[in-house]
N, C-alpha and C positions, 0 to 999 in steps of 0.2 A: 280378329280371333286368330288367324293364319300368322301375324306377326307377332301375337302371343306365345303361339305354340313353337315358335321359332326360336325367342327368346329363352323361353323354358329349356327347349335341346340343348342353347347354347351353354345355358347353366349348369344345367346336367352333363354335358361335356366339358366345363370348367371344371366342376365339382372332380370329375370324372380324373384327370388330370393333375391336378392337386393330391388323389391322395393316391396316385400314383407315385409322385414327386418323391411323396412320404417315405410311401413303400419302399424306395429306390435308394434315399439316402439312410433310410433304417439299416437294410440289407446290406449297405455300405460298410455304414460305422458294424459292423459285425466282420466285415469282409476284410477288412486294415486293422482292425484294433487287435493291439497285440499285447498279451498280457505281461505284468514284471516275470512271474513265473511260469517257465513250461516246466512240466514233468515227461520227459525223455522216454519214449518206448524203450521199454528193456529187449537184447536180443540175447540168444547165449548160442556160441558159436561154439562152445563143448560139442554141445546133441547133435550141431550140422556138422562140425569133422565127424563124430563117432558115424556119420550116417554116410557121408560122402569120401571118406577116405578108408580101403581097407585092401582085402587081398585080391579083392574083385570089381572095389572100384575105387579109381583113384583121379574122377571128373574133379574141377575145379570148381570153385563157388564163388560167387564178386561178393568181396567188401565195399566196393563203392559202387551205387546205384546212382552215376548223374550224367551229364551229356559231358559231350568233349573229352577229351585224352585225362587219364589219372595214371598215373604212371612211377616209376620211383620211392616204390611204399621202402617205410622204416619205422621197425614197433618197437615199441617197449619190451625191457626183457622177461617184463613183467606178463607182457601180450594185452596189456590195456587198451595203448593207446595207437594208431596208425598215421606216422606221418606220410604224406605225400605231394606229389607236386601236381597241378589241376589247370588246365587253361579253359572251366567254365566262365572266369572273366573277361575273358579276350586275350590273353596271354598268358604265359606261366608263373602262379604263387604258389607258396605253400601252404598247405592247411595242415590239420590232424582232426580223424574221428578218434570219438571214443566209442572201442570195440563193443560195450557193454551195452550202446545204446545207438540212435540213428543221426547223433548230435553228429556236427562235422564243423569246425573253429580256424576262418581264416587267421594266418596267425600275418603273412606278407600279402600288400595289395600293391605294385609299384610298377609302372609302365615298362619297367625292363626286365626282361626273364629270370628268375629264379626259379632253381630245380635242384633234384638231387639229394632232398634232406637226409642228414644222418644223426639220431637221436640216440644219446649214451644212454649207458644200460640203465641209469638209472631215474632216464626219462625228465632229467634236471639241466640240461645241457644239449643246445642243437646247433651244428652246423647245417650249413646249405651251400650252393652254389649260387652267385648275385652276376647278370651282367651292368649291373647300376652304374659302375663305373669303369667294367673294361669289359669288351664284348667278347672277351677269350675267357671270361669267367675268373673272379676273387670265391676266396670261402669267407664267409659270415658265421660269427659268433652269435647263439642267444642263449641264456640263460632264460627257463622256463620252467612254470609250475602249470603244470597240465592240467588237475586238478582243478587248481584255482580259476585257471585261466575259462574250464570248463562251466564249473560252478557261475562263475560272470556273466557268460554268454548268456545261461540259461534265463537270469533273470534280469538281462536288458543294461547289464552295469556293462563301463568303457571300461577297455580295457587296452595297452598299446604297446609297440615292439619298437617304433623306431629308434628311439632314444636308447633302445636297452641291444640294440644290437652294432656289431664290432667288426671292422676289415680286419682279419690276420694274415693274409697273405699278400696286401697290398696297404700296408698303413700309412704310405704317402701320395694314397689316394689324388689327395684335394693341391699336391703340390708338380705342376707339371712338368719339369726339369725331374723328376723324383721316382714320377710314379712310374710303376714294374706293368709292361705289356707282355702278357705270359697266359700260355693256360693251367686255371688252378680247378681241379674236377676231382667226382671221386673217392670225394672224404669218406672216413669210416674210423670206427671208436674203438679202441684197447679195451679191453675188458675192464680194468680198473678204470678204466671213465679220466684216464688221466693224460693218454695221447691222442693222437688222431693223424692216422695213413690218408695220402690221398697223393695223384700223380699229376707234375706239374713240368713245366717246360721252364722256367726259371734259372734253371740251374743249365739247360742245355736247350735254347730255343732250336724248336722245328721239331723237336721229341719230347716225349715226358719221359721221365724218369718218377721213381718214389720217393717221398721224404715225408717226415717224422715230423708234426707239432706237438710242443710239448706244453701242456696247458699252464704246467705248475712253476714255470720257469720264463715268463711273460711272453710264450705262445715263441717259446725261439724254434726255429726252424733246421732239422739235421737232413743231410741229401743221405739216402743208402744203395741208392743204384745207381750205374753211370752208362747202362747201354740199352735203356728203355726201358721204360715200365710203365703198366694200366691197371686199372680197377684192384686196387691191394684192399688184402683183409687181413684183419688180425686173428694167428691162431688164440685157440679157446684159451692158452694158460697166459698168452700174451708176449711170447718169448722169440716168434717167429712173426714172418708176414708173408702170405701168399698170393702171387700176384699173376699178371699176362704179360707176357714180352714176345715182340718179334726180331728177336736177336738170333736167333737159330731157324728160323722156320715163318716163311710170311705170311702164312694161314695162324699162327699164335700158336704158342704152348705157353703152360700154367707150371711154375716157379716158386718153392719158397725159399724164404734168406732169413737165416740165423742172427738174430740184431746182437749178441752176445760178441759170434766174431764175425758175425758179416760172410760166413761160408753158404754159399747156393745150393740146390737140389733141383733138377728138372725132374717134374713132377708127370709131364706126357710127354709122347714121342709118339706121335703118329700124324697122318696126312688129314686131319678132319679140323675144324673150325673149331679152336675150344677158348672160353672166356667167358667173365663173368664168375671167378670163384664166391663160395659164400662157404661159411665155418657153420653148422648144426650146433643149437643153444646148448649141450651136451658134451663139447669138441669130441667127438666121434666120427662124424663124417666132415667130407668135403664136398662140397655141390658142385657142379658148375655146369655149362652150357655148352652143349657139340651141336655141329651141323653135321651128321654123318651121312645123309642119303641124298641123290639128287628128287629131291621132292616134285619138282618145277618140269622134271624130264626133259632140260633144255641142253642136256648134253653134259653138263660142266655141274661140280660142285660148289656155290660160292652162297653169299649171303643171301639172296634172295629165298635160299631152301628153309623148311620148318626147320627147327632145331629143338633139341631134344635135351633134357636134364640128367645131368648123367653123376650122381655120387660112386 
């Protein structure tokens, strides 16, 4: 009777076990299964600026919610879509959200860093910075439907960039007698979507200087400064380009140059860290970035201090 009742448990703890199993892999196939269509949480980021930006408060708010550095945003002028560069993979790609919803579209997945996106106004055309084949940094061409490319993600269809993307500043890449060891950083887009600023060492290794791609003309390349330059932007009608040089002052001052006839303006003159211009979607203002306090209280003024936005 005792080896009866033995038996019995042991069934009852088979049985027991079994539809455990069950349970386990049900809960599973729920847990992985991934449909063709998601429908994307809508956000509206109207109501959070009208809320968090005004005369009384001007706290910042994250567009991206994920681990590791995101860094190098660049949106549409439309304010759709946000490019930026992510090292949630283990190194730097590029992705883009779209702002409207919590969707986020690797667009570069490739063991060598890329950073820096810069996407034309009319969100049809991105550069980026690639160390894939030279670790001082080429710019990379893609041609891209954001949209489309959106719409795909969502419902599980492939979609791919390698093929459709292009060296312009080092096109003889793959030839070693050929290829250009230089840094190329920095890009940013004319308003008509038809040039592209960015500061490169090429033309004067050990310093960058700025020069001009011209997309409409097989991506030729014009030098426009010869005694340094960084981070260049185009003004709003497209006729200037303002930029950083430490040609006058080795804490930096901010530059623009007349592409017409190439005449300069020093734009500051003072003893404080300033870099990083940006042009206002409106050309109205000019942004850019000072370090003016010693934040740190370590005596000295230098990069380590907060730095401040100063239009």
């Amino acid at each position: 009777m005792k080896h009866l009742q033995v038996v019995g448990k042991e069934r009852n703890n088979s049985m027991k076990l079994f539809y455990l199993a069950i349970l386990f892999l049900f809960n599973c196939s729920i847990l992985f299964y991934r449909p063709n269509n998601i429908n994307p949480v809508e956000f509206n980021y109207e109501a959070i600026a009208s809320t968090h930006f005004g005369p009384e408060q001007e706290e910042p708010y994250p567009l991206t919610v994920r681990k590791g550095i995101n860094t190098y945003g660049s949106t549409t002028k439309d304010g759709r879509f946000l490019f930026f560069t992510s090292d949630v993979g283990g190194n730097y790609d590029i992705v883009f959200r779209d702002l409207k919803s919590s969707v986020i579209i690797p667009i570069t997945k490739h063991p060598a860093n890329e950073t820096k996106p810069a996407i034309s106004p009319d969100g049809k055309k991105l550069v980026y910075v690639s160390e894939q084949f030279d670790s001082d940094g080429d710019l990379m061409y893609l041609e891209i439907e954001p949209e489309e490319w959106l719409e795909a993600y969502v419902k599980g269809v492939r979609y791919g960039t390698k093929e459709r993307s292009r060296v312009i500043t080092n096109p003889n890449f793959n030839n070693p007698s050929k290829i250009v060891r230089a840094v190329d950083t920095d890009p940013s887009w004319s308003p008509d979507g038809k040039l592209i600023v960015y500061a490169t060492s090429s033309f004067t290794p050990g310093i960058t200087n700025i020069a001009i791609i011209d997309t409409t003309k097989n991506f030729e390349i014009t030098q426009i400064t010869d005694k340094g330059g960084a981070s260049p932007v185009f003004s709003f009608d497209g006729k200037k380009v303002y930029y950083l040089s430490y040609k006058d002052n080795d804490k930096g001052e901010l530059y623009e140059i007349n592409l017409e006839d190439k005449s300069e303006r020093r734009l500051t003159n003072d003893n404080y860290f300033d870099f990083s211009p940006t042009v206002s979607f409106d050309g109205k203002y000019l942004f850019y970035t000072s370090i003016r306090k010693d934040t740190n209280e370590n005596g000295k003024l230098d990069t380590r201090d907060n730095a401040f936005i100063i239009r």
